[in-house]
C-alpha positions, 0 to 999 in steps of 0.5 A, spaced: 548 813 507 549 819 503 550 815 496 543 817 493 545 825 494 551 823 490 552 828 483 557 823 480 553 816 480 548 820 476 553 823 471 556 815 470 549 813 468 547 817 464 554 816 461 553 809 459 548 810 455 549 809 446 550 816 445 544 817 439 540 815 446 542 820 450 541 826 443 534 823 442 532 824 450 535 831 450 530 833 444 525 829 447 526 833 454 526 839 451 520 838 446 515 835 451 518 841 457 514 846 452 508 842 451 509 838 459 510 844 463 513 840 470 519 837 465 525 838 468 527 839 460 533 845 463 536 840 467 536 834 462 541 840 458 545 841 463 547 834 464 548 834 457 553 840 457 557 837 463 558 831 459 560 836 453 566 838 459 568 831 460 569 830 453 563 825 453 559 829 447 559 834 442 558 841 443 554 842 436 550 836 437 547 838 444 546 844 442 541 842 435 538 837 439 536 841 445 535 848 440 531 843 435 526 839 441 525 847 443 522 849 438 519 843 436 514 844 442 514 851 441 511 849 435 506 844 437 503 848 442 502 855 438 499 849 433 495 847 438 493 854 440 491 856 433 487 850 433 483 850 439 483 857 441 482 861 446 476 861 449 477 854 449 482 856 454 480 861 458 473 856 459 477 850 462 482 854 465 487 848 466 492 848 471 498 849 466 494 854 463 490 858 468 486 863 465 491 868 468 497 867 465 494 867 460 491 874 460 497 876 464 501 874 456 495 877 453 498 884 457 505 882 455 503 882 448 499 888 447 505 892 450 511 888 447 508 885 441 512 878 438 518 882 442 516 877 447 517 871 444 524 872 443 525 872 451 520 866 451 525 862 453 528 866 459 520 867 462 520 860 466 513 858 468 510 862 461 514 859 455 509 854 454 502 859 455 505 865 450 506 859 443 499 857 446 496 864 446 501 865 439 497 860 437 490 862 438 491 868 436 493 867 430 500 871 430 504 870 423 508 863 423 513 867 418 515 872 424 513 867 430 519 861 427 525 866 427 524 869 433 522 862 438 529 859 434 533 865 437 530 864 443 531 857 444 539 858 441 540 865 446 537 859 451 541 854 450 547 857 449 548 860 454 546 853 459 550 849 455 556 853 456 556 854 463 555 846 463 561 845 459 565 850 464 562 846 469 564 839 466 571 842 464 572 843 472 567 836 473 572 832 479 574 839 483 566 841 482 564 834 484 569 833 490 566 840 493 558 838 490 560 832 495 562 836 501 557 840 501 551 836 500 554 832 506 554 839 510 547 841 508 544 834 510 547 833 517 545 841 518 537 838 516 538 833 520 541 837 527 534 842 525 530 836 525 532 833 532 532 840 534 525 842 533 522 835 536 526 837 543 523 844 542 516 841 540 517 836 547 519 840 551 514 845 549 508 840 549 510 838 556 511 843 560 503 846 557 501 840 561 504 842 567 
């Protein structure tokens, strides 16, 4: 019944497949993450690190593919931001790039200056507004490509390591993980019937 929520199932399909797929779809996951915002690129490193822990994959690999996918996308976005720039931007105020993201970076810039494009990578739901707003500001490629790669590495390093830790303990962690999850399912479904008895019985005595 609860095969769907199980973590294990997951980490033995992705590990089935050819190992140059599975560094393709890291660099890809974390090259879309910048331009695609809702991927999930973050998670795809995790699972990678745990199969480091495993033994699955290799340290080194996993982190030049997901630190190279990350500034690839860092890059194409600042490219597409120089291109169009930012009135475009601000006119179209598209739902991944709200007109007020983008002045809120404009705020973080003028105070902080390139400074936040070495932390671009631990601001979640603005890496992809600041090398847009880079771009259409025309900030120096020089100095932009040196700090958007120690960001990516800061980041990945450190997820990847606490991947690794998690995959070097995978069947103790796993077997808790389980547990756990059985736990919080069957507490959601004791809520659920609780609340239709609440509902019932406060319906019915409103139409007494």
């Amino acid at each position: 019944m609860f095969d769907y929520f199980n973590i294990e199932q997951w980490i033995h399909t992705i590990e089935g497949l050819d190992t140059s797929l599975i560094y393709m779809i890291l660099f890809l996951s974390g090259y879309l993450e910048n331009c695609i915002p809702p991927i999930p690129g973050d998670s795809v490193t995790v699972f990678a690190a745990i199969m480091v822990g495993t033994g699955r994959l290799n340290y080194f690999a996993v982190f030049f593919a997901a630190t190279a996918g990350n500034l690839a996308g860092f890059m194409t976005m600042y490219q597409v931001g120089r291109f169009l720039g930012k009135k475009f931007f601000l006119e179209k105020n598209y739902k991944f790039f709200p007109r007020e993201s983008i002045e809120k970076t404009e705020v973080w810039f003028n105070k902080y200056g390139y400074r936040i494009i070495l932390f671009n990578r631990f601001l979640s739901g603005f890496r992809s507004v600041i090398s847009v707003f880079a771009g259409m500001t025309h900030l120096r490629r020089r100095k932009i490509i040196p700090l958007a790669f120690l960001s990516a590495c800061m980041w990945d390093g450190f997820i990847i390591y606490g991947g690794f830790l998690v995959g070097d303990n995978f069947d103790e962690i796993l077997n808790r993980y389980n547990t756990v999850v059985l736990a919080v399912v069957l507490l959601a479904i004791i809520i659920f019937l609780l609340r239709k008895i609440i509902l019932y019985y406060k319906s019915k005595n409103e139409h007494s």
